[in-house]
C-alpha positions in Angstrom: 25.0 8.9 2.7 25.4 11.9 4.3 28.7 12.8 2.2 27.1 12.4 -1.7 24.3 14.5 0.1 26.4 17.1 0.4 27.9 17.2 -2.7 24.8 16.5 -4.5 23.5 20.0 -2.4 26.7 21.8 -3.3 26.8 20.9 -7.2 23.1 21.7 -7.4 23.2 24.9 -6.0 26.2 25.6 -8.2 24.0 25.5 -11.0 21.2 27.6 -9.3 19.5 24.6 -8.1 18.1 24.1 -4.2 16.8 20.9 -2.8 13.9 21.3 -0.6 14.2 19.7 2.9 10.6 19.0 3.7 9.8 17.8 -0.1 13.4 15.1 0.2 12.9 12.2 2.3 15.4 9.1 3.1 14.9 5.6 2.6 17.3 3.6 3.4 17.6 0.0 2.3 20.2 -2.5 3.1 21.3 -0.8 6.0 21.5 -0.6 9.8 23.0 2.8 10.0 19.9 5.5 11.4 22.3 8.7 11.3 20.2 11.6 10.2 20.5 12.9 6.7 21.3 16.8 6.7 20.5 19.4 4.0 22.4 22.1 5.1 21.4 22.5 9.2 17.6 20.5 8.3 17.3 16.9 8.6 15.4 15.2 5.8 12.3 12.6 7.0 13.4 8.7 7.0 10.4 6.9 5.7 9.6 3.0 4.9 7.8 3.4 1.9 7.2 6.3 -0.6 5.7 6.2 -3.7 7.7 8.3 -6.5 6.3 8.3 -10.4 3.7 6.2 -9.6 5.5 3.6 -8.7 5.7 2.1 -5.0 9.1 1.6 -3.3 9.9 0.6 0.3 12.8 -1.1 2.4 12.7 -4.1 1.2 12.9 -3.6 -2.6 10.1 -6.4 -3.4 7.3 -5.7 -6.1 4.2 -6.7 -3.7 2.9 -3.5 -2.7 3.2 -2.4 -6.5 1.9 -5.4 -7.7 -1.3 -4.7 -5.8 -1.3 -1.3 -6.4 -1.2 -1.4 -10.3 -4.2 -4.2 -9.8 -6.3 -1.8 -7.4 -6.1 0.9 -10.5 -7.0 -1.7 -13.1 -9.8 -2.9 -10.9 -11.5 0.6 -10.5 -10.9 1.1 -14.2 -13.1 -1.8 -15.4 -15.4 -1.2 -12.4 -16.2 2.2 -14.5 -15.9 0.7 -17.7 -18.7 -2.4 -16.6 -21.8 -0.6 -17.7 -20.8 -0.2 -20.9 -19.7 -3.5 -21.7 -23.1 -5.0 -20.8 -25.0 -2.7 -22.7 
């Protein structure tokens, strides 16, 4: 991981490019290793779930959480759009 880090730093800043440390996190999935993840000397965050372009990821790949968050918006939606259907 920490190797196509690197090169993914070095070919971005080739093209004027930076990746920001605090904004970059690390999930890992599928494995045991727990190294830290280095941009440049800073080590990125390890997290178990993120949520990127609305969608919800986490370690173990499954749909569930996004599932229920997709319903959650739908819910409040039709909560908001009640009144007007009974009218």
């Amino acid at each position: 991981m920490q190797a196509k880090t690197t090169t993914l730093n070095k070919l971005s800043e080739s093209i004027g490019l930076r990746i920001h440390p605090a904004k970059s996190k690390v999930l890992r999935v599928g494995t045991q290793t727990s190294e830290a993840v280095m941009i440049g000397d800073q080590p990125l965050e390890d997290v178990d779930a993120f949520c990127n372009l609305e969608s919800n990821i986490d370690q173990e790949g499954g749909t569930s959480k996004e599932i229920k968050a997709r319903i959650g918006k739908a819910q409040a939606a039709f909560t908001t759009l009640d009144r007007f259907w009974k009218t």
